[in-house]
Structures are given as C-alpha cells and as structure tokens.
C-alpha positions as CSV (number, residue, x, y, z in Angstrom):
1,X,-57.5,39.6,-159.5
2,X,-58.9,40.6,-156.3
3,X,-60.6,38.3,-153.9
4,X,-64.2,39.3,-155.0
5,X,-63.4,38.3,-158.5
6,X,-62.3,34.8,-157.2
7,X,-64.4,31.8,-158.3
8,X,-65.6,30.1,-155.1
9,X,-63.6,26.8,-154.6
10,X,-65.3,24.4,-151.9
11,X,-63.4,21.2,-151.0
12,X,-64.6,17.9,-152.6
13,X,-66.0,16.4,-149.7
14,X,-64.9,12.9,-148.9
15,X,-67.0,10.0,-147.5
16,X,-66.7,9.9,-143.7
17,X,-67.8,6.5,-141.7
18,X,-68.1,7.4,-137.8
19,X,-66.3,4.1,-136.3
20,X,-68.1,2.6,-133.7
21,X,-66.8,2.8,-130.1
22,X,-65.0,-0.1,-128.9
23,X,-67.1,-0.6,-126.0
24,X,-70.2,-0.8,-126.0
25,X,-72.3,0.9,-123.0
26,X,-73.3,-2.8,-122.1
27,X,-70.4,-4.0,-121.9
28,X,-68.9,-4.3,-118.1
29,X,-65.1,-3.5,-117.9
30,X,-63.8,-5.9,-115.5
31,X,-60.7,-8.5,-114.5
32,X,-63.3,-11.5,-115.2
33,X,-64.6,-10.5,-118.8
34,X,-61.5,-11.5,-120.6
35,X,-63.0,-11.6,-124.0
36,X,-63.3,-7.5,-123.9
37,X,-60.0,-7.3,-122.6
38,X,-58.0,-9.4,-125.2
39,X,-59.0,-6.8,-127.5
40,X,-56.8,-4.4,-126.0
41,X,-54.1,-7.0,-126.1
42,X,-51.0,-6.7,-128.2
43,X,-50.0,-10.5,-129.8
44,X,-46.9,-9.6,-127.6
45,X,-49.1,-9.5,-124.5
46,X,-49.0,-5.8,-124.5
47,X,-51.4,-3.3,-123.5
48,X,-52.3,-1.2,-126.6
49,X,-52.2,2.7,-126.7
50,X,-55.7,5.2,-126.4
51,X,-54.5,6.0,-129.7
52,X,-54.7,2.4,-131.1
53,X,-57.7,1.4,-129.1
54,X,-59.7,5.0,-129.5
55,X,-60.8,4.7,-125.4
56,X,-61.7,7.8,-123.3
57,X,-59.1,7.9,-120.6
58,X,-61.1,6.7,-118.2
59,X,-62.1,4.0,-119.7
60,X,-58.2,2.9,-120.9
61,X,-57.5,3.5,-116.9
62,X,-59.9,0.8,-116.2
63,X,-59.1,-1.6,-119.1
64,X,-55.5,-1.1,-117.9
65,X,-56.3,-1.8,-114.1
66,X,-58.6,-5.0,-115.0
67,X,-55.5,-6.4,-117.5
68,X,-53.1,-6.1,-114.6
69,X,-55.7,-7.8,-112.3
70,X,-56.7,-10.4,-114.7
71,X,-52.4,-11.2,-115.0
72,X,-51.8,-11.7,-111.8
73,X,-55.3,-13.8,-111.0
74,X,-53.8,-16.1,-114.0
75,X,-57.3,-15.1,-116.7
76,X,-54.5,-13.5,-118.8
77,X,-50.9,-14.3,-119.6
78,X,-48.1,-12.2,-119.2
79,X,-47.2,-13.0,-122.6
80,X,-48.8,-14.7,-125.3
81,X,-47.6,-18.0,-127.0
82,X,-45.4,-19.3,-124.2
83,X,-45.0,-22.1,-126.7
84,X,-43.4,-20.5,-128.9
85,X,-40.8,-18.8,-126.7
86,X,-39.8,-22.1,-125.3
87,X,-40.1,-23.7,-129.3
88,X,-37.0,-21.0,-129.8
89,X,-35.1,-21.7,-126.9
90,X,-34.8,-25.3,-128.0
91,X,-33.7,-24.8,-131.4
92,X,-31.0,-22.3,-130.7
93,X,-29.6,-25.3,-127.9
94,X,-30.0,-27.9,-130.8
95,X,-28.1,-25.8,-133.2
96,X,-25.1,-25.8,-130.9
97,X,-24.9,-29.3,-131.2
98,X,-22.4,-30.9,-128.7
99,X,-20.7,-27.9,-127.5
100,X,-22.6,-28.3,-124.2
101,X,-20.7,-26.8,-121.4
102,X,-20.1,-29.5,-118.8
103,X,-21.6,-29.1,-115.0
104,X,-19.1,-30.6,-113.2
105,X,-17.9,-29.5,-109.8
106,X,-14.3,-26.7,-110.7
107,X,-12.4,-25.7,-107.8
108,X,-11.4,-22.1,-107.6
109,X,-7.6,-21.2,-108.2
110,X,-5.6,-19.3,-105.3
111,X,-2.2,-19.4,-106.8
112,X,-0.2,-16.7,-106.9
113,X,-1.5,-15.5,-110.4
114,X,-4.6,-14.5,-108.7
115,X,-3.4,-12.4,-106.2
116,X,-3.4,-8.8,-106.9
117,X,0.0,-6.8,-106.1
118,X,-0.6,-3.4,-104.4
C-alpha cells in the first residue's frame, strides 16, 4: 500500500481551555499587596516554581524580590503555621516523659584519663 492509497487519518481533536494568567495586568506586583503574593506561596512558606505558577520570568523575578521584601518587613512569614512547629516540639518533650536532662552546674574532669599520651 503506498502512501497515496492511505486513508487520511486526522487526530481526534481534544477540548483545549486557554487558562487564565495568574496576574492580571491590574494587578500591581509589590512587597505591600500580600494577597497576590500568598498565591505564590508554598503551605511550607515556599516560593513556588515558573512552572507551578505559569509567570513570565520577569514577572516570577519580581514576585520573588517582593516575597523576600515582604519577609523581612514582617507582611509574610518565613514559614507558615509557626503553631504548629512549636505544637510538635511540645509533644515530642511530653513523650519523653521524665527523662529530662538535669541543668546543673558539672565540673570538667582533668584526671589523668584525659590526658592524651604522645
């Protein structure tokens, strides 16, 4: 069968929804609009990807400058859910129960044990 002989075969075409950008040309890129930039926000507290967020690289750039700028102004926290962190934290030191190690004063030993032999 040669290729003229063929049947035409086209691809079934399949339903294609153009996503919206994920900002908007009125929307001002900047350390004070946290709202915008929690959208680029891990629940970690990280700064998501281009390829997660679908920004030109200019604009991630931006978002990436006014996320570091909004952290260290205090609009944003270095991590989210501090709570939680600290939540753990106490339930590992209440699962040790009373194995607390004491914080009382321990002189250092200079015996002869400690010395080192040359």
């Amino acid at each position: 069968m040669d290729k003229a002989e063929r049947p035409f075969r086209h691809k079934a075409k399949r339903s294609f929804r153009r996503r919206l950008p994920p900002i908007r040309s009125g929307d001002q890129i900047d350390y004070r609009n946290v709202s915008l930039m929690s959208r680029f926000i891990s629940r970690q507290g990280k700064i998501l990807s281009r390829r997660v967020t679908r920004l030109t690289l200019k604009q991630q750039r931006f978002i990436t400058s006014a996320i570091k700028q909004a952290r260290i102004l205090s609009f944003l926290p270095f991590r989210n859910n501090p709570k939680k962190v600290f939540e753990k934290a106490r339930s590992v030191a209440r699962t040790r129960g009373s194995r607390s190690r004491s914080t009382g004063y321990r002189p250092r030993t200079t015996g002869v044990y400690n010395k080192k032999k040359f």
